[in-house]
Each structure stands twice: as structure tokens, then as C-alpha cells.
N, CA, C and O atoms as CSV, one atom per row, in Angstrom:
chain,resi,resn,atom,element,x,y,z
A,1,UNK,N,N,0.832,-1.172,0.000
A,1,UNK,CA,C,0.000,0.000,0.000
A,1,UNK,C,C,0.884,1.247,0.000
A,1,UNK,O,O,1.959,1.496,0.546
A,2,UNK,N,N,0.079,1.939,-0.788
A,2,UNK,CA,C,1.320,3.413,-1.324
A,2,UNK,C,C,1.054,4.254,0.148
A,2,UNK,O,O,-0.001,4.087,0.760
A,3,UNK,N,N,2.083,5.138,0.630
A,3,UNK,CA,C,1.884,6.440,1.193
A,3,UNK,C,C,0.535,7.577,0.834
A,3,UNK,O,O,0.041,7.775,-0.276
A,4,UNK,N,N,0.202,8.123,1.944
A,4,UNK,CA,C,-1.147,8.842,0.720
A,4,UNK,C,C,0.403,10.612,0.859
A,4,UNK,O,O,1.411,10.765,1.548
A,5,UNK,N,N,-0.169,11.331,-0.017
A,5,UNK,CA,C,0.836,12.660,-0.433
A,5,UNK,C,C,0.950,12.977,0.974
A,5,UNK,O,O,0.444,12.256,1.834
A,6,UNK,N,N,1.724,14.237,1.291
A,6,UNK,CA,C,2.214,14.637,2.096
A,6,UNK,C,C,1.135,16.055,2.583
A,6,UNK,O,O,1.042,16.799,1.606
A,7,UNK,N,N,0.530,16.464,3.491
A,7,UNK,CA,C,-0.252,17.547,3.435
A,7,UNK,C,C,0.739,18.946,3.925
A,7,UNK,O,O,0.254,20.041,4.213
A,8,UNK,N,N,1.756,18.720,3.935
A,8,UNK,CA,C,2.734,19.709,4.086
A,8,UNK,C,C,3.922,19.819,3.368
A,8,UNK,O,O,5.117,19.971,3.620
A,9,UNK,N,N,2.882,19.635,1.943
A,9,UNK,CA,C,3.944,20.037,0.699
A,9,UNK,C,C,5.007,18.782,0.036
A,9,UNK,O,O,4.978,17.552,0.079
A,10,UNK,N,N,5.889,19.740,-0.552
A,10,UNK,CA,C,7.113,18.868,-1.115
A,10,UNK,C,C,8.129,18.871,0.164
A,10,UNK,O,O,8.295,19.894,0.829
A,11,UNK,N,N,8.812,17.614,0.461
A,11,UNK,CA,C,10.373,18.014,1.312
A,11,UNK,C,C,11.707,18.242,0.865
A,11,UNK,O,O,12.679,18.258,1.621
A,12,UNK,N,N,11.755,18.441,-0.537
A,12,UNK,CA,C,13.111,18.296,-1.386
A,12,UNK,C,C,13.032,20.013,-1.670
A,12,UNK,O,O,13.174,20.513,-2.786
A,13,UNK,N,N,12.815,20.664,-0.599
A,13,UNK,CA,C,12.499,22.107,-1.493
A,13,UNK,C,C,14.617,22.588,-0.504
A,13,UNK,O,O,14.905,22.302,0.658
A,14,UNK,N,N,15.425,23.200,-1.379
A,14,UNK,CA,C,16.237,23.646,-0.989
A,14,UNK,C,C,16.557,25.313,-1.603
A,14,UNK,O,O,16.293,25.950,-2.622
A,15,UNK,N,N,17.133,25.498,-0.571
A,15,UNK,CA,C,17.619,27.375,-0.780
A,15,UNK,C,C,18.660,27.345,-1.354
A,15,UNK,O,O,19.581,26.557,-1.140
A,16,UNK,N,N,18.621,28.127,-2.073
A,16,UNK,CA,C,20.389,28.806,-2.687
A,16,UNK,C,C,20.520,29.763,-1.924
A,16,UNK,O,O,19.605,30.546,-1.672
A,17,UNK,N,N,21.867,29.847,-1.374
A,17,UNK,CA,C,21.971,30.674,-0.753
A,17,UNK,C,C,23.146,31.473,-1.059
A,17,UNK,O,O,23.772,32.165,-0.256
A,18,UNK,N,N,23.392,31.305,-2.335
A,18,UNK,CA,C,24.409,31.548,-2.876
A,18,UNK,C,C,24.130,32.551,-4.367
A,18,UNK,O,O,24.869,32.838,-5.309
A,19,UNK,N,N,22.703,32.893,-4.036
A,19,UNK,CA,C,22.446,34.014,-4.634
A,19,UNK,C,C,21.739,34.970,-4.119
A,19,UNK,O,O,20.592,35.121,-4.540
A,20,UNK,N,N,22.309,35.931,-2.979
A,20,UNK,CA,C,21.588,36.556,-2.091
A,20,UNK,C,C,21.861,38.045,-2.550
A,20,UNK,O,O,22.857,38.097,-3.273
A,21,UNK,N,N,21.321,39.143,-2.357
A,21,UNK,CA,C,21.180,40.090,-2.982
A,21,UNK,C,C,21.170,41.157,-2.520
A,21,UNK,O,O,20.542,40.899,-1.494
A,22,UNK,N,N,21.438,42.494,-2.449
A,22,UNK,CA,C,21.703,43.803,-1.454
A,22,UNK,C,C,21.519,44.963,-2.123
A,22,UNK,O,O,21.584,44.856,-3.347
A,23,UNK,N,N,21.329,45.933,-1.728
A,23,UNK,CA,C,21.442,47.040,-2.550
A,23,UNK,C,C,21.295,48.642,-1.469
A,23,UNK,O,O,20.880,48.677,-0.310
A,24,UNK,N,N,21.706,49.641,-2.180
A,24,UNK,CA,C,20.996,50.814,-0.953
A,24,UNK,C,C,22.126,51.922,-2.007
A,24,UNK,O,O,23.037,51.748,-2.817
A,25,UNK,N,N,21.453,52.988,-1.444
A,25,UNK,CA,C,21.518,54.196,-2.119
A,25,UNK,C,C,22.203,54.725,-1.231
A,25,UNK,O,O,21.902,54.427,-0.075
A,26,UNK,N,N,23.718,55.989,-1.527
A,26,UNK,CA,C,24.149,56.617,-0.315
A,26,UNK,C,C,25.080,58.159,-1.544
A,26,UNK,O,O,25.499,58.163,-2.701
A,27,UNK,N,N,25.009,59.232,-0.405
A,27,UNK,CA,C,25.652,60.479,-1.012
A,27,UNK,C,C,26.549,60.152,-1.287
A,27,UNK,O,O,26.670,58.947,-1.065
A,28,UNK,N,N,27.998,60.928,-2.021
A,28,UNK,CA,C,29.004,61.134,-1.264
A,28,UNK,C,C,29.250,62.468,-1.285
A,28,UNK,O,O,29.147,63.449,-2.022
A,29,UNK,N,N,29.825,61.950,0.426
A,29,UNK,CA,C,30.148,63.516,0.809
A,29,UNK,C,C,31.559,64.560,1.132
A,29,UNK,O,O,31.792,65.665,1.621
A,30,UNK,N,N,32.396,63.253,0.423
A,30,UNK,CA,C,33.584,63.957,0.734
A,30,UNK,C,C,33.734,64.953,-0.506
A,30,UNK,O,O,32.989,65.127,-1.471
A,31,UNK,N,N,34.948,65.547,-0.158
A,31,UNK,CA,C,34.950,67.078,-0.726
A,31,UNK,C,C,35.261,66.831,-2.146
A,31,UNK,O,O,34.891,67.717,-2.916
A,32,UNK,N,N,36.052,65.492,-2.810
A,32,UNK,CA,C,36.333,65.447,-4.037
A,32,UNK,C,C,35.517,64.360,-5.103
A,32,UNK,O,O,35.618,64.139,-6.310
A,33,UNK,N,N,34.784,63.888,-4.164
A,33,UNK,CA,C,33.804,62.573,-4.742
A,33,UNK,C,C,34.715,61.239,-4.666
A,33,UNK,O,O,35.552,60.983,-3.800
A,34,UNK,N,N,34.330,60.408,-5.840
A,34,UNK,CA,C,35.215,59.521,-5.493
A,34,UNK,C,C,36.002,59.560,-6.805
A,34,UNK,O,O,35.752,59.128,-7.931
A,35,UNK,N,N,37.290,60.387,-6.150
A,35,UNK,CA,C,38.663,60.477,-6.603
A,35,UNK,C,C,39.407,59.113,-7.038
A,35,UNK,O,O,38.795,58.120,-7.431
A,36,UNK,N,N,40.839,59.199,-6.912
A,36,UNK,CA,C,41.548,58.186,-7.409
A,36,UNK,C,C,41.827,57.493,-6.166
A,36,UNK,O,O,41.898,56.264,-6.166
A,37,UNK,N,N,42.066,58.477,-4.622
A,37,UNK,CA,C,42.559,57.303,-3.654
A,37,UNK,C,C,40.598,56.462,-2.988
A,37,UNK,O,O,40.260,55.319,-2.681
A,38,UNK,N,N,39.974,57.574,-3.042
A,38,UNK,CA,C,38.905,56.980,-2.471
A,38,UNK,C,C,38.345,55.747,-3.379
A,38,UNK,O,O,37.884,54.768,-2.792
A,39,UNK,N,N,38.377,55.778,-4.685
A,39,UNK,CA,C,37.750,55.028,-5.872
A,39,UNK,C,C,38.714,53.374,-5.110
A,39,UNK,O,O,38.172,52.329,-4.752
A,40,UNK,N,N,40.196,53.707,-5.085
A,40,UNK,CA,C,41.290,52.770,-4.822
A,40,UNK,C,C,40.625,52.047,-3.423
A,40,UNK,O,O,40.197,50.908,-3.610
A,41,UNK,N,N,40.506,52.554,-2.149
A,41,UNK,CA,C,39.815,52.243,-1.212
A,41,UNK,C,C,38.276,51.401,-1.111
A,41,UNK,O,O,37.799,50.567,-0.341
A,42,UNK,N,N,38.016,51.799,-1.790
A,42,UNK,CA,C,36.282,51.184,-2.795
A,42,UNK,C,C,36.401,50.024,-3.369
A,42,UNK,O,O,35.460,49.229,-3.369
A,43,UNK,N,N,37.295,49.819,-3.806
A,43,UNK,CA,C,37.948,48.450,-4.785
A,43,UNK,C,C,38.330,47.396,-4.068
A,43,UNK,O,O,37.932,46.233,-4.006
A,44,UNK,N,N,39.497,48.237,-3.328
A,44,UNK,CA,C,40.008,46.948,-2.269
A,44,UNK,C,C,38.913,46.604,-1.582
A,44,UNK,O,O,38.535,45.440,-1.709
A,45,UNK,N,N,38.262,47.378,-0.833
A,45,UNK,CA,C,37.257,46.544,0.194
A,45,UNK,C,C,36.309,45.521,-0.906
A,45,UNK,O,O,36.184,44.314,-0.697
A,46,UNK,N,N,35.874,46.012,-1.730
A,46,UNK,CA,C,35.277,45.354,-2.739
A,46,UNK,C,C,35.663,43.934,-2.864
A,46,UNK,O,O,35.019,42.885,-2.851
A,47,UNK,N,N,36.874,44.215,-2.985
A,47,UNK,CA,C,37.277,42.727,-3.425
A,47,UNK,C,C,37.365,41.397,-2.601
A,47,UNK,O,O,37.392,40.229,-2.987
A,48,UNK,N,N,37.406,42.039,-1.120
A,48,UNK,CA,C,37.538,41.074,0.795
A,48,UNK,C,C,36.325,40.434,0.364
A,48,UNK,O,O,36.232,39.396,1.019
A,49,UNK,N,N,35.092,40.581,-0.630
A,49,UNK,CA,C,33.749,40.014,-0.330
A,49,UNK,C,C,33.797,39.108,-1.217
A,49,UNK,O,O,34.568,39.136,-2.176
A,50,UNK,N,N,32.642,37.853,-0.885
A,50,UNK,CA,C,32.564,36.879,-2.139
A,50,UNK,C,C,30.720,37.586,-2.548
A,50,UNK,O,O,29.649,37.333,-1.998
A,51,UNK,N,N,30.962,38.257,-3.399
A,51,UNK,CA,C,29.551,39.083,-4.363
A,51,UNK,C,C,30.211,39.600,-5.072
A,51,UNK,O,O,31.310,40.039,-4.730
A,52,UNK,N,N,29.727,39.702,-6.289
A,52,UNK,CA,C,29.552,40.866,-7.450
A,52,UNK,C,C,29.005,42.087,-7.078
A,52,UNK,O,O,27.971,42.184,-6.418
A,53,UNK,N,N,29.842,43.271,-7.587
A,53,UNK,CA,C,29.408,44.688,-6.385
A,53,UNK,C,C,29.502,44.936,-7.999
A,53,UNK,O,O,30.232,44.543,-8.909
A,54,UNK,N,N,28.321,45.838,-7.857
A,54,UNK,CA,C,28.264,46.757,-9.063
A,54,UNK,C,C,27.679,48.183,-8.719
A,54,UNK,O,O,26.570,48.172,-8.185
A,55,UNK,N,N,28.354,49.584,-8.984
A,55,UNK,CA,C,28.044,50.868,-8.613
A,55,UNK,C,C,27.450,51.643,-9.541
A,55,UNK,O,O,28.098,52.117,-10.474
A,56,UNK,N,N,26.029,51.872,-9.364
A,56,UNK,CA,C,25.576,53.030,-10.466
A,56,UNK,C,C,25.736,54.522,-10.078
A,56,UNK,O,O,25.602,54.840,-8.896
A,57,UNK,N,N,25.986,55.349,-10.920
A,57,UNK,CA,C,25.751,57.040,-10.618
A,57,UNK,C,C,24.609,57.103,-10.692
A,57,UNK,O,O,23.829,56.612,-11.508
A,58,UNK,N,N,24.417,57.879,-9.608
A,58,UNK,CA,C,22.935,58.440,-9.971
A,58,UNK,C,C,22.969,60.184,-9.859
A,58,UNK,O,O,22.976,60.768,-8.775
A,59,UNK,N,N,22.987,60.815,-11.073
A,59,UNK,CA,C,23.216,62.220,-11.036
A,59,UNK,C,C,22.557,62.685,-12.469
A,59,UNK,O,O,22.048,61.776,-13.124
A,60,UNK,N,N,22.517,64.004,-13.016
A,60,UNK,CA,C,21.415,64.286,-13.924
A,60,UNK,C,C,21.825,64.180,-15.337
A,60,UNK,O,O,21.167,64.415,-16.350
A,61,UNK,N,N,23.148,63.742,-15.190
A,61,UNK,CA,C,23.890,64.149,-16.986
A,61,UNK,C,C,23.967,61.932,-17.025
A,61,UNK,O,O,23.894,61.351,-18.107
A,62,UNK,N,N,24.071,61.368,-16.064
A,62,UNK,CA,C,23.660,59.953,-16.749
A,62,UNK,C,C,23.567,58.800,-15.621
A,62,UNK,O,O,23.910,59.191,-14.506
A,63,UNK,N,N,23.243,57.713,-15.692
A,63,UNK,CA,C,23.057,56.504,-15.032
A,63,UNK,C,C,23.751,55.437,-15.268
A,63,UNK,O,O,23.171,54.470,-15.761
A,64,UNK,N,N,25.330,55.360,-14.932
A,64,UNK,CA,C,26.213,54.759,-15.733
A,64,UNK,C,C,26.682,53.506,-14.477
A,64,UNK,O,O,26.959,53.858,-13.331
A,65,UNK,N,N,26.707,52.271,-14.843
A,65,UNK,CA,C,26.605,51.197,-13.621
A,65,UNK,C,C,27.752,50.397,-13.687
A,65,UNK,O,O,27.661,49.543,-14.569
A,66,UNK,N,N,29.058,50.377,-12.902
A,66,UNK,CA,C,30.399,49.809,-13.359
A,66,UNK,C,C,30.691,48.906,-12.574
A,66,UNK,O,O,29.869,48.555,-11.727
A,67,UNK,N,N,31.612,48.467,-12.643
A,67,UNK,CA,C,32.038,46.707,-11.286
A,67,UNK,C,C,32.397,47.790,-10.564
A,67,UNK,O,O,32.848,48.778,-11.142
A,68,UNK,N,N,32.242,47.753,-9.167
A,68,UNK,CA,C,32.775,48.023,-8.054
A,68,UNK,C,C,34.048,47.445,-8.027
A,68,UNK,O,O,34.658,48.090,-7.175
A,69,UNK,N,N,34.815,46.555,-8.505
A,69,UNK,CA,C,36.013,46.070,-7.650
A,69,UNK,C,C,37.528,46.707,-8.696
A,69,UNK,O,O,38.710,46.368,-8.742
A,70,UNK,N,N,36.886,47.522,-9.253
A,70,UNK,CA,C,37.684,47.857,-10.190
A,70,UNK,C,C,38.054,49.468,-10.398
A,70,UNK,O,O,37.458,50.187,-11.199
A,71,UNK,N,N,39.270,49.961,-9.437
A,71,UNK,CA,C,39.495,51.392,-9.789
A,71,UNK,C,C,39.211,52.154,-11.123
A,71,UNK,O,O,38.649,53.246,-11.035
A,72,UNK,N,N,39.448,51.816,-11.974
A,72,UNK,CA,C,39.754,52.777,-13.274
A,72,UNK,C,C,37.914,52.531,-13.344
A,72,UNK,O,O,37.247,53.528,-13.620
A,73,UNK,N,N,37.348,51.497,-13.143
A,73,UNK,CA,C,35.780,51.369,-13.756
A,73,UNK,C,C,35.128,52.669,-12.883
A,73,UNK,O,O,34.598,53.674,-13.359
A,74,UNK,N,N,35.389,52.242,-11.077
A,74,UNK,CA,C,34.796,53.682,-10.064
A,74,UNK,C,C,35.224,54.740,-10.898
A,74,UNK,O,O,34.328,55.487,-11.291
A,75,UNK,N,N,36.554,55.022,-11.318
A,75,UNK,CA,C,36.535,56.661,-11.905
A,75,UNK,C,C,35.992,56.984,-12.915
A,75,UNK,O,O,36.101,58.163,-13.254
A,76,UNK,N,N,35.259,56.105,-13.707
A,76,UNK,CA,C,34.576,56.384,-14.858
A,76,UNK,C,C,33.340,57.073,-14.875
A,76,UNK,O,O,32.824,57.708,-15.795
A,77,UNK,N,N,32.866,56.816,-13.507
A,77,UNK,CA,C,31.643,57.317,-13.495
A,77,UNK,C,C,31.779,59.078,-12.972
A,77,UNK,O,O,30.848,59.870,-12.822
A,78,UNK,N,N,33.232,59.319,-12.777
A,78,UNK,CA,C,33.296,60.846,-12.198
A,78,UNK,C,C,32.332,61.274,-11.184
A,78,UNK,O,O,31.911,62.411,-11.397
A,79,UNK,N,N,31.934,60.793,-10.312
A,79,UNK,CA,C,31.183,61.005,-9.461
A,79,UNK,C,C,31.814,61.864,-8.300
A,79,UNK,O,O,32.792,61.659,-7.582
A,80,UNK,N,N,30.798,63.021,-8.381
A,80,UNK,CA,C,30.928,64.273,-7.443
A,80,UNK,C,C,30.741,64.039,-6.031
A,80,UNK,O,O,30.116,63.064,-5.616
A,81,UNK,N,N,31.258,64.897,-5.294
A,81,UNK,CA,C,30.400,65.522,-3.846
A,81,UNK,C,C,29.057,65.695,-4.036
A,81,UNK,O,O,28.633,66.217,-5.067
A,82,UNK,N,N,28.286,65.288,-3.094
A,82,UNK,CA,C,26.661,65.603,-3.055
A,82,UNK,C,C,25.894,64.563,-4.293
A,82,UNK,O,O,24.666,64.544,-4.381
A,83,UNK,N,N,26.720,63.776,-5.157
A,83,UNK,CA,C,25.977,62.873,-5.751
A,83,UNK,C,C,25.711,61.352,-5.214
A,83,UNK,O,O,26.372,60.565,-4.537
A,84,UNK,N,N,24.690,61.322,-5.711
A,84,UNK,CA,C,24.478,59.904,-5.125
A,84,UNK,C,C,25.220,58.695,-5.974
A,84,UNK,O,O,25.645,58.948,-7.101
A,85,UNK,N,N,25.354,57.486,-5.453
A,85,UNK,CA,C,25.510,56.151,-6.212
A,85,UNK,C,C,24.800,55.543,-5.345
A,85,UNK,O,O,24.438,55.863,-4.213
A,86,UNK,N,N,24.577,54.336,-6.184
A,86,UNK,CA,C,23.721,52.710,-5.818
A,86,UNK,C,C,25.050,51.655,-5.745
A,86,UNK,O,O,25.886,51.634,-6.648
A,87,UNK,N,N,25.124,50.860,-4.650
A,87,UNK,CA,C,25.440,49.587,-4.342
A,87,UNK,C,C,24.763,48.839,-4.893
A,87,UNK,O,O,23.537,48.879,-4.791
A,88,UNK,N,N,25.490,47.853,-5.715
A,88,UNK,CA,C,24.338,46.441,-5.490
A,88,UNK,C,C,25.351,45.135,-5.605
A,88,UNK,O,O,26.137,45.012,-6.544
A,89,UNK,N,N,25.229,44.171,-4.523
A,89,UNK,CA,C,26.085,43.208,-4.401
A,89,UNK,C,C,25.447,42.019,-4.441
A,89,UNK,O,O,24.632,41.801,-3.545
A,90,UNK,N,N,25.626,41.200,-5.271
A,90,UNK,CA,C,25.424,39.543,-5.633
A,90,UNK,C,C,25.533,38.885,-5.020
A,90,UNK,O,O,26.265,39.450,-4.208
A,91,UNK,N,N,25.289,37.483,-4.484
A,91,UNK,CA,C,26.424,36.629,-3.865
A,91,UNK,C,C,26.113,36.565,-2.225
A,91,UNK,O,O,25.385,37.267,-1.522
A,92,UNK,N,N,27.070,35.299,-1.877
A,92,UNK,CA,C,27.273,35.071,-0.393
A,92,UNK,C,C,27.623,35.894,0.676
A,92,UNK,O,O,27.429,35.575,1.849
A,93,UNK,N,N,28.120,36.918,0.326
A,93,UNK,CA,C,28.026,38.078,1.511
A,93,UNK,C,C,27.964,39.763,0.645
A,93,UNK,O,O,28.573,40.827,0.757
A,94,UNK,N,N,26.850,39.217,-0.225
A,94,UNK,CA,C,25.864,40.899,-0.294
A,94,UNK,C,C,25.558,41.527,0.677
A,94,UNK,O,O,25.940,42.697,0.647
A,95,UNK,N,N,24.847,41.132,1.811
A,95,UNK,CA,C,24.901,41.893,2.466
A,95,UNK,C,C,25.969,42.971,3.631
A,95,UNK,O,O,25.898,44.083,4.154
A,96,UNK,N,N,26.867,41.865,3.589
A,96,UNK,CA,C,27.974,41.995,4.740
A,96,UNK,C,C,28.896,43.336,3.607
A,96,UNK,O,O,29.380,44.358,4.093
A,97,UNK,N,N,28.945,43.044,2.305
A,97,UNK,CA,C,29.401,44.026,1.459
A,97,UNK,C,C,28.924,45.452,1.331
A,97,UNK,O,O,29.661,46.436,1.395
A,98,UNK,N,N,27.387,45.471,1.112
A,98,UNK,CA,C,26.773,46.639,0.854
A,98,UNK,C,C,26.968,47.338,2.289
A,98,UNK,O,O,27.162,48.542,2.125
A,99,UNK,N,N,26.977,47.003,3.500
A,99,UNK,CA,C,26.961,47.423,4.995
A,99,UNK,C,C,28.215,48.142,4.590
A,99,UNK,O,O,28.110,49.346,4.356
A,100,UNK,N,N,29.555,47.481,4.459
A,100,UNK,CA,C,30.925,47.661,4.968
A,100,UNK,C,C,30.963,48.958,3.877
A,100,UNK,O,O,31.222,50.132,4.141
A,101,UNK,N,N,30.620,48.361,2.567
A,101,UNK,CA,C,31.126,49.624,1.335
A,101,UNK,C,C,30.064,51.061,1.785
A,101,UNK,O,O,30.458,52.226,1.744
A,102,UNK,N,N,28.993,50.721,2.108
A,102,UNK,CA,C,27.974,51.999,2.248
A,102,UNK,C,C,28.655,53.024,3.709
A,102,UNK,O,O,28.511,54.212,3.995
A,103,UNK,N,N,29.426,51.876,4.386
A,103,UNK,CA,C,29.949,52.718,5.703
A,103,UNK,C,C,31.232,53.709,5.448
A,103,UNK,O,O,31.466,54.778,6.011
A,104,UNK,N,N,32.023,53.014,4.395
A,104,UNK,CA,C,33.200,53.343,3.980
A,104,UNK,C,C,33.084,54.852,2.996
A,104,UNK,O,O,33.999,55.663,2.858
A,105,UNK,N,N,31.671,54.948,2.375
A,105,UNK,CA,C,31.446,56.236,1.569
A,105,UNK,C,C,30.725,56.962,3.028
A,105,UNK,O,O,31.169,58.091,3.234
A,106,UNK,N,N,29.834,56.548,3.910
A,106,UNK,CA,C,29.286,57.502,4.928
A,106,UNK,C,C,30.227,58.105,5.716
A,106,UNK,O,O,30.036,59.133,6.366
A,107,UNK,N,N,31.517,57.305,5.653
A,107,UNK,CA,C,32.791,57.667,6.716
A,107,UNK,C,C,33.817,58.773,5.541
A,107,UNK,O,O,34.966,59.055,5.883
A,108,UNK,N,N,33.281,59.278,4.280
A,108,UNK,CA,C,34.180,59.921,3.384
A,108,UNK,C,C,35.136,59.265,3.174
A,108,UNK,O,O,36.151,59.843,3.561
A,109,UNK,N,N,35.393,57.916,2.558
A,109,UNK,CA,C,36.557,57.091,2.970
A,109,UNK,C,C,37.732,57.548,3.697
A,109,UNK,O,O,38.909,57.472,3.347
A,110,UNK,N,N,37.102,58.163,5.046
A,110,UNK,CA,C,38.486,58.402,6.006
A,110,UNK,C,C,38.870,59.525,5.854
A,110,UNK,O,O,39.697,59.880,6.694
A,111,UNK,N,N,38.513,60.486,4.859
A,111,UNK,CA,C,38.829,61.570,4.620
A,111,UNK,C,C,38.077,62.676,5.782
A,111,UNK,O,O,36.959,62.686,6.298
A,112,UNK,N,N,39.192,63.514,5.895
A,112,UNK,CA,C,38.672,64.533,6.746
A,112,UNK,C,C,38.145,65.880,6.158
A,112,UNK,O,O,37.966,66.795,6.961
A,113,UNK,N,N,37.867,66.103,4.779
A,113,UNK,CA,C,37.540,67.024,4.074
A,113,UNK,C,C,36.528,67.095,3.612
A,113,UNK,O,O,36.241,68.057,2.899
């Protein structure tokens, strides 16, 4: 005699958790935007994470979205003082990424200006 179904579903249901997802919007407010050492600072931390970090500008002349882990890509977007960018990180520690990188632009990367 068969089993009758299960009334609490399927049991083979599994998570990926290995595609988890982050994102958040932040100024920057240091005095030069993100320059060549701050862009450099942005990268490295970038890279400590296992996610895909990708940074959009968000300002009025365009919406241009580059790898985060990559200096020369951050300076492409020339991003000012008082403009915003978007985080968005892929992966097994998206979140732990978007926290650390969003703190690192709220902190002016260290800059006192």
C-alpha cells in the first residue's frame, strides 16, 4: 500500500543561498567625490567580499553602472560631492558588502575634508 501525499507540501524544497542580494543608495560627501585614492579604497574593500558589487551614478547628466572592484571602472563614473551612487552586491556576503562599502562612503573614505 502506497503512502497517501504529504499535506505539508514537497520536502526536497532547498535554498540557494548563494544568490543573495543587497542594494541601498548613499551620497558622497567627501569634498572630491570619489577620486583616485577613495575610488582605490572602494575596490580593495570590494574585493575582501565573495559578491559581485556593481556601482551606479545616480546624477542628472547619466546613469552609468560599473564593477565596483575595479578602480579605473569607479573613476569612470566621475562622481561628485553631493551625488548619489547605488550599491548592489550579488552573492554570499551581499549583504555583509553593501553594509561595509555603504559605511566606507558615509565615513568619506576616512577623509577629513
Amino acid at each position: 500500500m502506497e503512502s497517501p501525499p504529504s499535506i505539508n507540501g514537497p520536502t526536497n524544497i532547498t535554498v540557494d543561498t548563494q544568490n543573495t542580494s543587497d542594494t541601498t543608495r548613499v551620497t558622497l560627501r567627501n569634498v572630491r567625490g570619489l577620486h583616485a585614492r577613495a575610488a582605490a579604497k572602494f575596490a580593495t574593500l570590494a574585493q575582501t567580499f565573495d559578491a559581485k558589487i556593481e556601482v551606479t551614478s545616480i546624477n542628472e547628466v547619466c546613469r552609468e553602472t560599473v564593477i565596483g572592484d575595479s578602480i579605473m571602472e569607479l573613476l569612470l563614473l566621475g562622481s561628485a560631492c553631493g551625488e548619489d551612487i547605488r550599491i548592489n552586491a550579488n552573492g554570499p556576503d551581499a549583504a555583509a558588502a553593501v553594509d561595509a562599502l555603504s559605511a566606507l562612503v558615509e565615513d568619506r573614505f576616512g577623509e577629513n575634508e
